[in-house]
PAVO-14436 format. One record per residue: x, y, z of N, C-alpha, C in turn; residue number from 1. Coordinates in pm, 1 decimal. Layout:
@nx=X	ny=Y	nz=Z	cax=X	cay=Y	caz=Z	cx=X	cy=Y	cz=Z	nr=NUM .
...
END
This chain:
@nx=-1088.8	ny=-1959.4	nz=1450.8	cax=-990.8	cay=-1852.0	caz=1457.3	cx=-878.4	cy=-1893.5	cz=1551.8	nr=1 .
@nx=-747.5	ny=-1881.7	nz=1530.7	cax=-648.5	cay=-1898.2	caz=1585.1	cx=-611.3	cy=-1789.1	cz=1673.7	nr=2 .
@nx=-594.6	ny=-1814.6	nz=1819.4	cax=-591.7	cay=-1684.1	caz=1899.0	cx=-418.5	cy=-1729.4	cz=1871.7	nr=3 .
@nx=-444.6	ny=-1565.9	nz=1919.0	cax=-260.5	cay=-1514.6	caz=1952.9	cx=-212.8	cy=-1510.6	cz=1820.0	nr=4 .
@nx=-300.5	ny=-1476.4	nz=1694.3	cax=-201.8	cay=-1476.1	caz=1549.9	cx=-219.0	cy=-1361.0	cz=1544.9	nr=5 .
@nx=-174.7	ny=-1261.4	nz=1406.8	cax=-146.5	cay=-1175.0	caz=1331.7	cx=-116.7	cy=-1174.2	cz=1172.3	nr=6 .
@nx=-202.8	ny=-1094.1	nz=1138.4	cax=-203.2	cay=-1128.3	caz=951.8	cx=-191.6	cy=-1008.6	cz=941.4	nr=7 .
@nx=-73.0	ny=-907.4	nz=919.2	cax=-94.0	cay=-752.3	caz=915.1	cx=52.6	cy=-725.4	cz=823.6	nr=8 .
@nx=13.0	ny=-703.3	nz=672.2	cax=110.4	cay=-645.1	caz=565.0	cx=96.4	cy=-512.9	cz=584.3	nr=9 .
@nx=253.3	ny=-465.3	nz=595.0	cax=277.7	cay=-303.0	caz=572.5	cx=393.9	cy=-293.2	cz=439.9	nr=10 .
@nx=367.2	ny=-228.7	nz=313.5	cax=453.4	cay=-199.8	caz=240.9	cx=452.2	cy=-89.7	cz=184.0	nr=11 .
@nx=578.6	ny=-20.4	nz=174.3	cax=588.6	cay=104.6	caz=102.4	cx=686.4	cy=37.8	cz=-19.9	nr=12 .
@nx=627.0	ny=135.9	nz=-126.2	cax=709.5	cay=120.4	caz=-310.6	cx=597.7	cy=157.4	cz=-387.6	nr=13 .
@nx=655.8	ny=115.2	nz=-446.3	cax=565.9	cay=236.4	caz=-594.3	cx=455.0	cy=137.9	cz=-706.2	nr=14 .
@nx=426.6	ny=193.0	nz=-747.6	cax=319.1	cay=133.9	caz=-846.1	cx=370.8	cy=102.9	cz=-983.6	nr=15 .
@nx=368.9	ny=15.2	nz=-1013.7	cax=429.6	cay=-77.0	caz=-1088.1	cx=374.7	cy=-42.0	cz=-1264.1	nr=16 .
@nx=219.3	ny=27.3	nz=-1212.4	cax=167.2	cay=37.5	caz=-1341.9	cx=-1.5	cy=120.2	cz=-1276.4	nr=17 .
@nx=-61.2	ny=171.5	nz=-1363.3	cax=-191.5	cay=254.5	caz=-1342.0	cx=-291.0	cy=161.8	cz=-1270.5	nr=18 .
@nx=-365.5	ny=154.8	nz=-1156.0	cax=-431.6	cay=88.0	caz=-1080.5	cx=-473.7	cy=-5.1	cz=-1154.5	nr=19 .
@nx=-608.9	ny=-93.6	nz=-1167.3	cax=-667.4	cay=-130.6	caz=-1236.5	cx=-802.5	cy=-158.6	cz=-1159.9	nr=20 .
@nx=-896.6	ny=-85.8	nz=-1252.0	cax=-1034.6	cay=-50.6	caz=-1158.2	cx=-1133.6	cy=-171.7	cz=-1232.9	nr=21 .
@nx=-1222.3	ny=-252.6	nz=-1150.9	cax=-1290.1	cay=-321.7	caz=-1211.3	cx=-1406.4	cy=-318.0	cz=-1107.0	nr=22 .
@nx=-1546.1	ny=-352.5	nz=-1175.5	cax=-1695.7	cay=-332.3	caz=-1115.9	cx=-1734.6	cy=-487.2	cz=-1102.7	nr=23 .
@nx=-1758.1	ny=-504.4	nz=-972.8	cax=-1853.3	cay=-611.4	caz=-882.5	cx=-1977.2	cy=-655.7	cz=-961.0	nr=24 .
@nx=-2049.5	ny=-738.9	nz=-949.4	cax=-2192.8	cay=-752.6	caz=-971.2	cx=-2273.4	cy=-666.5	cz=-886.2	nr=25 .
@nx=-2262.4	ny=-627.1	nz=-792.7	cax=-2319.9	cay=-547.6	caz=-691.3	cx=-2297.3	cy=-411.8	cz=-725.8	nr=26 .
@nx=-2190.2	ny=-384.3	nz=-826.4	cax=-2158.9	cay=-223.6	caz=-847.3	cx=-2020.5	cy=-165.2	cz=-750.9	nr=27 .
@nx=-2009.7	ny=-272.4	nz=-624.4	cax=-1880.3	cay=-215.7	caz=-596.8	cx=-1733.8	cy=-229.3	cz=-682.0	nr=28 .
@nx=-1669.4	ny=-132.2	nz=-661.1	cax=-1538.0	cay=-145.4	caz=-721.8	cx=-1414.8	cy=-210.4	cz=-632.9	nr=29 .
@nx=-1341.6	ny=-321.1	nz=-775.4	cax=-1219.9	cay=-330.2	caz=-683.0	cx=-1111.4	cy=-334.6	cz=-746.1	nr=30 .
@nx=-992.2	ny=-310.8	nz=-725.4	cax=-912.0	cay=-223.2	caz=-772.6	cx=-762.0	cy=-301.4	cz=-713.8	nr=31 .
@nx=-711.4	ny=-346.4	nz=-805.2	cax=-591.3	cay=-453.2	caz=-815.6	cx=-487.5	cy=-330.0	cz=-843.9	nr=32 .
@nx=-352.2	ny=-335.6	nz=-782.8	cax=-256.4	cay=-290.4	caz=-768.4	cx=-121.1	cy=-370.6	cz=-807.1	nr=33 .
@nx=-2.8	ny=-297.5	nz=-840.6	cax=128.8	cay=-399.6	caz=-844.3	cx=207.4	cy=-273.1	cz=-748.8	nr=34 .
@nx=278.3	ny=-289.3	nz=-691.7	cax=371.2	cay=-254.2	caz=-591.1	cx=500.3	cy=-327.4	cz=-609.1	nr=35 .
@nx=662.3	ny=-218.3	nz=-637.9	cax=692.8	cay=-267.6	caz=-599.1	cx=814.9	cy=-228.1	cz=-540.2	nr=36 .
@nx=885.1	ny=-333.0	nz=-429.1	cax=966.4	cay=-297.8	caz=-308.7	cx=1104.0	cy=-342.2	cz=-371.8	nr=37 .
@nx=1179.3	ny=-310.5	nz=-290.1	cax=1366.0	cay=-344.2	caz=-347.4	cx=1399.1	cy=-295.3	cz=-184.0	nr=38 .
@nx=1551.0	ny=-369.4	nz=-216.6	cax=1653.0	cay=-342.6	caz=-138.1	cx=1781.5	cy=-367.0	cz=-214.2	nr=39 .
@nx=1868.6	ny=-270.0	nz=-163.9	cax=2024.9	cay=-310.0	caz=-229.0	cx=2115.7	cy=-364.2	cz=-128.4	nr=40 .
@nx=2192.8	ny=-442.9	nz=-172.8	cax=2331.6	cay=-421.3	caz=-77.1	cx=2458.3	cy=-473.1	cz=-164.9	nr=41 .
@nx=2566.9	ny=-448.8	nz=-93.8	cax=2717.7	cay=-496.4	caz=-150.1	cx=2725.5	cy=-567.4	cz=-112.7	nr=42 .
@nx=2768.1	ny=-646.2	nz=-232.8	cax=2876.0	cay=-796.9	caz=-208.6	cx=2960.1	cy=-788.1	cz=-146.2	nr=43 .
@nx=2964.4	ny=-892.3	nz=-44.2	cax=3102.1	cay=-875.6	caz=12.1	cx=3252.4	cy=-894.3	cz=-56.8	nr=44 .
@nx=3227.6	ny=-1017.7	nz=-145.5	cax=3313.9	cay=-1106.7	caz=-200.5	cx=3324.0	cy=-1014.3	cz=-333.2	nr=45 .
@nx=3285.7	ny=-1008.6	nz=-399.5	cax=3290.3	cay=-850.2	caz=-482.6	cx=3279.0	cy=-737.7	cz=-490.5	nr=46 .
@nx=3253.9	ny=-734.1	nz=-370.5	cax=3213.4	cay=-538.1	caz=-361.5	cx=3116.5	cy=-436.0	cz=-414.7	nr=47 .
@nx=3043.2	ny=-562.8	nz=-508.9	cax=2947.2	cay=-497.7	caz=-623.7	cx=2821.1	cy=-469.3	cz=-579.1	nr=48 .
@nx=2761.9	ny=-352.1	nz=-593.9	cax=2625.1	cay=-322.2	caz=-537.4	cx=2502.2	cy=-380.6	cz=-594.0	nr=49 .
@nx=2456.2	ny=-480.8	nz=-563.7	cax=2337.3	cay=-581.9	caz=-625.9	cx=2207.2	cy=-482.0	cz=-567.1	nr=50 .
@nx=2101.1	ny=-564.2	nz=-674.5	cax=1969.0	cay=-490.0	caz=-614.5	cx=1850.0	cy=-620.4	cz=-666.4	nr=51 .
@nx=1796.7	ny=-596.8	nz=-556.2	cax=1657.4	cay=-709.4	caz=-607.1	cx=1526.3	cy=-627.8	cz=-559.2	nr=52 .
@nx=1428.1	ny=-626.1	nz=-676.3	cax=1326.2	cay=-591.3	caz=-621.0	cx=1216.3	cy=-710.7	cz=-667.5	nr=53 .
@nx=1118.7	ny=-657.2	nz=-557.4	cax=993.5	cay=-749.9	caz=-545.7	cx=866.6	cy=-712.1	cz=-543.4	nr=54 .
@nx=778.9	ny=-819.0	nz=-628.3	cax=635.6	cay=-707.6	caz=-668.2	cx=565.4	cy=-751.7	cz=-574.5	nr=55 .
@nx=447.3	ny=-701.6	nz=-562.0	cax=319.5	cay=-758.8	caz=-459.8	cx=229.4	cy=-703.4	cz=-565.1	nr=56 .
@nx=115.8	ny=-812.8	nz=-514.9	cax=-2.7	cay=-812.2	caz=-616.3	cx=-87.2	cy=-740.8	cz=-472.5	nr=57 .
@nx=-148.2	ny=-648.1	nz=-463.4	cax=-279.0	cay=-564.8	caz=-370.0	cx=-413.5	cy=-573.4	cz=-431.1	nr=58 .
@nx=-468.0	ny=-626.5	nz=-363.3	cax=-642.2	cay=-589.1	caz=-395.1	cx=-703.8	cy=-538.2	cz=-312.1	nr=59 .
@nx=-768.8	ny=-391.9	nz=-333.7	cax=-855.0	cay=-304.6	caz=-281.6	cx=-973.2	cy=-324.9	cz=-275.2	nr=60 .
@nx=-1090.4	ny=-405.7	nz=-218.9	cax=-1193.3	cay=-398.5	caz=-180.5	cx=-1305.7	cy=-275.2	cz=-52.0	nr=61 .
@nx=-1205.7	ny=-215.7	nz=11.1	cax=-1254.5	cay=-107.2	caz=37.5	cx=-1291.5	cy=-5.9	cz=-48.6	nr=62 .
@nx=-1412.0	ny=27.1	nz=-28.9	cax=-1455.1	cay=128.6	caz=-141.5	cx=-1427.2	cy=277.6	cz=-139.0	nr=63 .
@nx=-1430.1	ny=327.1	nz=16.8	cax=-1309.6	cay=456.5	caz=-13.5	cx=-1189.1	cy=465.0	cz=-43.0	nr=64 .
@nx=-1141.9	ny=371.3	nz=-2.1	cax=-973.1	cay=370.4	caz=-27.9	cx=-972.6	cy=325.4	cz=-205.4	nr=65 .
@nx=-1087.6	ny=247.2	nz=-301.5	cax=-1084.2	cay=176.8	caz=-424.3	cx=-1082.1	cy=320.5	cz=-476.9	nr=66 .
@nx=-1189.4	ny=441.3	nz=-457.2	cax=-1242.8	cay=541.7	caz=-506.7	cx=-1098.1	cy=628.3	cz=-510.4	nr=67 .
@nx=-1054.2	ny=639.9	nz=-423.3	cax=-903.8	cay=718.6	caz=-405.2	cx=-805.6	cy=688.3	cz=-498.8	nr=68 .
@nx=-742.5	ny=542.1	nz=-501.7	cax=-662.3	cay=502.1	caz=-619.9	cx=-693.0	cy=506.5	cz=-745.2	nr=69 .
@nx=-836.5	ny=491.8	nz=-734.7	cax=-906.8	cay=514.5	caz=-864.9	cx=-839.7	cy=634.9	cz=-981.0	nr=70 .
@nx=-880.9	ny=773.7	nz=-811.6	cax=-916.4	cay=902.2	caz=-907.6	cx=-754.9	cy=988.3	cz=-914.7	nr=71 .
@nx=-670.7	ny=930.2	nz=-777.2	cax=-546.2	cay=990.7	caz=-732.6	cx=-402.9	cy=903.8	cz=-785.2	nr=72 .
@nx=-409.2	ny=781.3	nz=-817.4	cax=-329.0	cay=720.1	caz=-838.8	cx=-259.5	cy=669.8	cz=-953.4	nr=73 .
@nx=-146.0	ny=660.9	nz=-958.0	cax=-59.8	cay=641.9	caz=-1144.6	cx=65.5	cy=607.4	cz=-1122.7	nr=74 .
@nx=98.6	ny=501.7	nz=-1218.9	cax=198.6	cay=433.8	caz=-1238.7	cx=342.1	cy=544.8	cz=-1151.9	nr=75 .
@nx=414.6	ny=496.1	nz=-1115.8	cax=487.6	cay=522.6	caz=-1035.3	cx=477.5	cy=596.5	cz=-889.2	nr=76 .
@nx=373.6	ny=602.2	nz=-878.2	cax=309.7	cay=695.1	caz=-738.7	cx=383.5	cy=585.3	cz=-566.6	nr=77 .
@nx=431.7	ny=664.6	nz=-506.6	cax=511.4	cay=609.9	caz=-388.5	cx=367.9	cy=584.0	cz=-295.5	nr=78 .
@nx=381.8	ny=446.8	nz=-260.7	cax=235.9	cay=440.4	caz=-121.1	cx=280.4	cy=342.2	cz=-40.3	nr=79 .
@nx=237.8	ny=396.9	nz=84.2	cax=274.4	cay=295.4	caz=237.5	cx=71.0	cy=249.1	cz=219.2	nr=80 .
@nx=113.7	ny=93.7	nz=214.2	cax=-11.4	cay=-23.7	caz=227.9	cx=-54.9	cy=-75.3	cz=362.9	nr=81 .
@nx=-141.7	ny=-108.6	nz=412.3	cax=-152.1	cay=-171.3	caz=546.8	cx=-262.6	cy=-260.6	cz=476.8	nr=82 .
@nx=-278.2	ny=-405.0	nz=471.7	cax=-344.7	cay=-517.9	caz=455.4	cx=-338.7	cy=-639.3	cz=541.9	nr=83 .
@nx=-415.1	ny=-719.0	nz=469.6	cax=-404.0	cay=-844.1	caz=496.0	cx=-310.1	cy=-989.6	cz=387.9	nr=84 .
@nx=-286.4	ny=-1066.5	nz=439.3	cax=-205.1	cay=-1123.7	caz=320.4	cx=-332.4	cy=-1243.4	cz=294.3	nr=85 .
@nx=-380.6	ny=-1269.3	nz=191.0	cax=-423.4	cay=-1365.0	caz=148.6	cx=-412.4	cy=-1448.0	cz=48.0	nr=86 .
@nx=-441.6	ny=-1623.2	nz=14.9	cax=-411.0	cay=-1643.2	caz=-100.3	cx=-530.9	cy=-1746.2	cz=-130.4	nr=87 .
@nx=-533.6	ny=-1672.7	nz=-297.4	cax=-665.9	cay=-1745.8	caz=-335.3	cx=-610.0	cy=-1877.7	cz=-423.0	nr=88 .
@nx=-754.1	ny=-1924.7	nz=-459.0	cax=-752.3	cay=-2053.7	caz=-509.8	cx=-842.2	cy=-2070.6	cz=-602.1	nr=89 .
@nx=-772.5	ny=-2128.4	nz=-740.2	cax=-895.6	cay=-2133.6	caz=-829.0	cx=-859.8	cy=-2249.2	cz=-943.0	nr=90 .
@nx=-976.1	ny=-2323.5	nz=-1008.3	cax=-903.0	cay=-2408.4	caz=-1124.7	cx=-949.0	cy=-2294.1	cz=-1235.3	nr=91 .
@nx=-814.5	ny=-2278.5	nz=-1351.4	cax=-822.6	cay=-2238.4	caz=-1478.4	cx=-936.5	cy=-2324.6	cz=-1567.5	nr=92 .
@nx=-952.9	ny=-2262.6	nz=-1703.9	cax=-1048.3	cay=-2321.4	caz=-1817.0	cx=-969.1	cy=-2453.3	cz=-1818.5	nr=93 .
@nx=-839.5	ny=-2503.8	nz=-1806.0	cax=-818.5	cay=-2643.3	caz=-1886.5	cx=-778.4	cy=-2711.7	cz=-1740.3	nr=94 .
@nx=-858.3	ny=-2669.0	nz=-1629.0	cax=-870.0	cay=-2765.5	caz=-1480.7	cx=-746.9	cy=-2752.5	cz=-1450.9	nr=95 .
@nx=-644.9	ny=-2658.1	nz=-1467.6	cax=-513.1	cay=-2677.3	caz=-1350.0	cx=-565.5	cy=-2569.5	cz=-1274.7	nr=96 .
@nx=-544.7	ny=-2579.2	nz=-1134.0	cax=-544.6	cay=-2569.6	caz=-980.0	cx=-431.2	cy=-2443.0	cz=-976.7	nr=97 .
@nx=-507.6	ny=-2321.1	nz=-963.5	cax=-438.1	cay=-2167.0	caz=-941.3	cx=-417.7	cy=-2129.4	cz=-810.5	nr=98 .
@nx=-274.6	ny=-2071.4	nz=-771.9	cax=-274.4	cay=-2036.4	caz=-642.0	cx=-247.8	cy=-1879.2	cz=-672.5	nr=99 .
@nx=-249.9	ny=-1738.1	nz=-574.9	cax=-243.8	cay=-1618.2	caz=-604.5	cx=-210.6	cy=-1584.9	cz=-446.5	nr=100 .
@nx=-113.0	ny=-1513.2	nz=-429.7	cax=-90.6	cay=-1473.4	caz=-270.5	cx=-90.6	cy=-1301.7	cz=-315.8	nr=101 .
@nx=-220.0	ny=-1224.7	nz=-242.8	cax=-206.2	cay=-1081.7	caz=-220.3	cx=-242.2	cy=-1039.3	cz=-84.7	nr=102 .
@nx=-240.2	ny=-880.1	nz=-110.8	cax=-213.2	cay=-847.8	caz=26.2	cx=-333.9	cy=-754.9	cz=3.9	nr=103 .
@nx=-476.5	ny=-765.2	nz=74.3	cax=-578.0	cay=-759.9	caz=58.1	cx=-657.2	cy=-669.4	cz=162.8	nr=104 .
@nx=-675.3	ny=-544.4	nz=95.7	cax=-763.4	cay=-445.4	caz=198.9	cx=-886.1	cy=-439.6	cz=191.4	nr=105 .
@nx=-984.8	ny=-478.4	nz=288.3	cax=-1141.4	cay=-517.7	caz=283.9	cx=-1206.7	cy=-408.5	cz=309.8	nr=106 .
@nx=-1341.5	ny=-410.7	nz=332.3	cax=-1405.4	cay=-287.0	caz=364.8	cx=-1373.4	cy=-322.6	cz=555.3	nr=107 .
@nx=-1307.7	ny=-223.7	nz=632.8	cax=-1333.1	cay=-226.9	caz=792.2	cx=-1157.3	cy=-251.3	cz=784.6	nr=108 .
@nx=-1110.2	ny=-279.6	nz=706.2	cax=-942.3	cay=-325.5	caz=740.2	cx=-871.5	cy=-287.2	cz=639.5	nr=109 .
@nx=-762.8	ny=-185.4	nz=675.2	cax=-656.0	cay=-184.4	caz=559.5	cx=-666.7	cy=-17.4	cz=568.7	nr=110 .
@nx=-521.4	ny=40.6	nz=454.2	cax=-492.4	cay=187.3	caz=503.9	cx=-403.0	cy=160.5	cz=359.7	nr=111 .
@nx=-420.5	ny=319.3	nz=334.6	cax=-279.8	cay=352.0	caz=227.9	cx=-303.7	cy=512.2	cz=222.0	nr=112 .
@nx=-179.5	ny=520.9	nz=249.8	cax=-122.2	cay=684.0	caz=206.9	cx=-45.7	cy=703.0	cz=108.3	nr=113 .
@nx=-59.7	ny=783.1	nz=72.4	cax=47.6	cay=845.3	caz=-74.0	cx=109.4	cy=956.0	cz=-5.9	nr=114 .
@nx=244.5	ny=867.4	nz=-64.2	cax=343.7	cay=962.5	caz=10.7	cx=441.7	cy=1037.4	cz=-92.9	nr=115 .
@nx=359.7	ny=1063.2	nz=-213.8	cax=391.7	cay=1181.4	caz=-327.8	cx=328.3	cy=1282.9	cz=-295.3	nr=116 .
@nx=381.1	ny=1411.6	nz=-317.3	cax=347.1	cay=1515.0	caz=-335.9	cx=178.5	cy=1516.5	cz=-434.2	nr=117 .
@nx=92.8	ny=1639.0	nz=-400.6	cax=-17.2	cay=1651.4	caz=-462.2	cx=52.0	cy=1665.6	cz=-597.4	nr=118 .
@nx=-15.7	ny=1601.9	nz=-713.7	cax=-23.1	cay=1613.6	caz=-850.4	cx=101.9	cy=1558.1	cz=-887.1	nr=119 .
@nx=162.5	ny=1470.4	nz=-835.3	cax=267.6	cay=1405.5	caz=-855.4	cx=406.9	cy=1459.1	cz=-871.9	nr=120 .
@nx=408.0	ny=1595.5	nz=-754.2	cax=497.1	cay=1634.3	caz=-757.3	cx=619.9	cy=1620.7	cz=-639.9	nr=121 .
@nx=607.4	ny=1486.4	nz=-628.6	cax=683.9	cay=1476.3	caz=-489.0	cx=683.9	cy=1516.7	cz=-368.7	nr=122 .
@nx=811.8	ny=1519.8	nz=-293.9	cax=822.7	cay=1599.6	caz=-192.1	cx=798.3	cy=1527.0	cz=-49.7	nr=123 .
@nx=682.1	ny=1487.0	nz=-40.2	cax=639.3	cay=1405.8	caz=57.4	cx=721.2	cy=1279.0	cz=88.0	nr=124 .
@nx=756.2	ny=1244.0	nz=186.7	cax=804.5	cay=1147.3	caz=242.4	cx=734.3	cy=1083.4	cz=355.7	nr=125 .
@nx=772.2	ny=951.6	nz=402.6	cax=683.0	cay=845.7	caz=509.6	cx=730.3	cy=946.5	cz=632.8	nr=126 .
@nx=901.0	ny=965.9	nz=604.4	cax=926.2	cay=1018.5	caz=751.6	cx=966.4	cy=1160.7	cz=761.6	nr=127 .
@nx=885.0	ny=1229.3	nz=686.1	cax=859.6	cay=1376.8	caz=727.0	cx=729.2	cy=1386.6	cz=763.9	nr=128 .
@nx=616.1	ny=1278.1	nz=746.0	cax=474.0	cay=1295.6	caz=758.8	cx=421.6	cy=1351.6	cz=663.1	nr=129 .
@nx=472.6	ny=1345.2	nz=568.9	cax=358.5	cay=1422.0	caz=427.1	cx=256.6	cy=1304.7	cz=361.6	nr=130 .
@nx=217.2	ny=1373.7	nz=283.2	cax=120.1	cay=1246.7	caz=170.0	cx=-43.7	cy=1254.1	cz=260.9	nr=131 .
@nx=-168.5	ny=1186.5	nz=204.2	cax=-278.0	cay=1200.8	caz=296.0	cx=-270.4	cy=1043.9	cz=297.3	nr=132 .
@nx=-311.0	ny=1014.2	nz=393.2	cax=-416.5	cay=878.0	caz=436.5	cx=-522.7	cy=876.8	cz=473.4	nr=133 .
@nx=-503.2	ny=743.3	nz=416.8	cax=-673.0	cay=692.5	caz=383.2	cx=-695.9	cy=588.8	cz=468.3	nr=134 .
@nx=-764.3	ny=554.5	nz=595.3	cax=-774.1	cay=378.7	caz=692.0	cx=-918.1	cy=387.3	cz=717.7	nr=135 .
@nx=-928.8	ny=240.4	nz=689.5	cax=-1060.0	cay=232.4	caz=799.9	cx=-1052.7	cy=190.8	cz=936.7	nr=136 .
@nx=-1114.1	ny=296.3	nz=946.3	cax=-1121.1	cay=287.6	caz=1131.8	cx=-1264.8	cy=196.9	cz=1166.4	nr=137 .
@nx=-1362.7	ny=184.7	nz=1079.3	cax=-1454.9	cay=89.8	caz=1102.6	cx=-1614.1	cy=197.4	cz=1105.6	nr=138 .
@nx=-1557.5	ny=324.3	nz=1138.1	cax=-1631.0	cay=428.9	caz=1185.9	cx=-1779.4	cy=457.5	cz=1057.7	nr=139 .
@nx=-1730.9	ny=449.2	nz=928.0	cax=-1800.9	cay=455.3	caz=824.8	cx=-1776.9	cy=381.7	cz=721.7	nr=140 .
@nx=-1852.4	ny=340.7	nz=617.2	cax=-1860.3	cay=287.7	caz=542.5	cx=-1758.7	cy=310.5	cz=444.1	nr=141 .
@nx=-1668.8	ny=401.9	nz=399.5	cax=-1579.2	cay=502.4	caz=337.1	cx=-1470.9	cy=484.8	cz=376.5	nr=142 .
@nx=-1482.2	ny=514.1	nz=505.3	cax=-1287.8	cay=500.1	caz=584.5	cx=-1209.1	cy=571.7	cz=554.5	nr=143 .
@nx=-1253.6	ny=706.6	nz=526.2	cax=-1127.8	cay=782.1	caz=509.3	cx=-1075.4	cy=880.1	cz=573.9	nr=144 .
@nx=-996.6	ny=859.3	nz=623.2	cax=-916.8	cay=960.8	caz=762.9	cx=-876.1	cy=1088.9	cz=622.7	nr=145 .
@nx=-911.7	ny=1179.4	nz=591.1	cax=-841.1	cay=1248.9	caz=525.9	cx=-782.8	cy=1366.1	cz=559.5	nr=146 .
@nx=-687.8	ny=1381.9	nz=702.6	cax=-627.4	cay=1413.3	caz=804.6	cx=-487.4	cy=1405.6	cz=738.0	nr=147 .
@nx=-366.9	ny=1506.5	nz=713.4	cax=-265.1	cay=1460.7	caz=704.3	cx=-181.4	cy=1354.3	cz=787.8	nr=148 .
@nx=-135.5	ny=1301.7	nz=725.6	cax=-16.2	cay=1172.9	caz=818.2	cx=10.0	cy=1260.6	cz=923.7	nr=149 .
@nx=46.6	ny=1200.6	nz=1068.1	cax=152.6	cay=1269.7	caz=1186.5	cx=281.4	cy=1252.8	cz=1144.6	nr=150 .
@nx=349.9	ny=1407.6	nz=1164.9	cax=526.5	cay=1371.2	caz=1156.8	cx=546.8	cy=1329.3	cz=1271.8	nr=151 .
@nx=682.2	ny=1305.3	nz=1307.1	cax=721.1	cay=1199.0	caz=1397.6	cx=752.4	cy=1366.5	cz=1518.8	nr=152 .
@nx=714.0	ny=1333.5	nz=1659.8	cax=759.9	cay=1428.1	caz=1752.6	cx=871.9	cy=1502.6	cz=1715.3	nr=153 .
@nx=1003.7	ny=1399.7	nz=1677.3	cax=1116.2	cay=1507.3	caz=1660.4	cx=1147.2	cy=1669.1	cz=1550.4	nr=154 .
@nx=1023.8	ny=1613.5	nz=1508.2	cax=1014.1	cay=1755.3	caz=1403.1	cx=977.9	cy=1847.6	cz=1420.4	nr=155 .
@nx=900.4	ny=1845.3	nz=1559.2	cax=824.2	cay=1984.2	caz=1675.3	cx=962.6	cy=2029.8	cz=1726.4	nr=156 .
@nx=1082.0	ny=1976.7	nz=1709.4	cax=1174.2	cay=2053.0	caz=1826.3	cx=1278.6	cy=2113.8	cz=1647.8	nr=157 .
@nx=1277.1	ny=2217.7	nz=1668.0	cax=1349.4	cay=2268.9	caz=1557.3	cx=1492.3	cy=2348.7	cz=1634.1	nr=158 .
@nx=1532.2	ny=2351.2	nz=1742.2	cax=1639.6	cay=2374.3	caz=1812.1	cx=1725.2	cy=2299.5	cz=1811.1	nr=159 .
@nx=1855.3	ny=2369.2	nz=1810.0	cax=1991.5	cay=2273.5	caz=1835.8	cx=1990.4	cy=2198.4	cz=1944.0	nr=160 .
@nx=2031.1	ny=2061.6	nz=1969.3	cax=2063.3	cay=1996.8	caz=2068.0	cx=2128.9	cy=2069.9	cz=2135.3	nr=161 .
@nx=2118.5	ny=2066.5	nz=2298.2	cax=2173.5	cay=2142.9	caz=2361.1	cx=2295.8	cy=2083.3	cz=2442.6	nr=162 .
@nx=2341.3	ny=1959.4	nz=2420.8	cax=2453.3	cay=1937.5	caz=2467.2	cx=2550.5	cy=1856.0	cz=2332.1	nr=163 .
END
């Protein structure tokens, strides 16, 4: 183990397409995700508003958080991810050498909230504190904080600035 590192993916964007739930030999489930993120900006030199977005491949190996996307989750659903980044390795049927980089939540590590409204009706946002989350804290086998998100302090003060 390399002291003094950090392997810690956080992404919010949307689901690219309906989870995809698949069963272990053991019976656990794991549950592959597409996510995906964008940013825009203007050209300078043209002025034109470009946009690029970018997918991430997620694999859910936690089994409360697998059970959640399972039963709560659908193609376009907004979610903030907390993982790990990993990349696997494999040879295909005709021996070429596969590489795969995801961002990988285990059982004891990893978090995702949905930050849609119940029944996919919006509303919820990262920074109003809506949506539920789901982390393992390590505490149980499950990991599911099912505690609403905290809004951020400034939303306790509903008064005008006073200067």
């Amino acid at each position: 183990m390399v002291a003094g590192s950090v392997n810690k993916v956080i992404l919010v964007g949307n689901l690219g397409r309906d989870p995809e739930v698949r069963a272990m030999q053991s019976g656990d489930k794991v549950v592959n995700l597409s996510i995906a993120t964008g940013e825009s900006w203007k050209d300078k030199t043209t002025g034109e508003r470009k946009e690029k977005t970018e997918w991430h491949r997620v694999v859910v190996f936690n089994q409360g958080i697998a059970t959640i996307c399972e039963r709560y989750l659908k193609k376009g659903a907004k979610v903030y991810i907390e993982g790990q980044l990993e990349t696997r390795k494999w040879t295909d049927k005709d021996g070429v050498e596969k590489y795969s980089t995801e961002v990988v939540l285990r059982p004891f590590r990893g978090e995702l909230t949905m930050l849609d409204g119940k029944g996919g009706e919006g509303g919820a946002s990262a920074s109003s504190g809506g949506g539920r989350s789901f982390r393992d804290s390590g505490d149980s086998g499950f990991g599911m904080d099912q505690s609403p998100a905290k809004a951020p302090m400034v939303e306790e003060f509903e008064d005008e600035i006073p200067f």
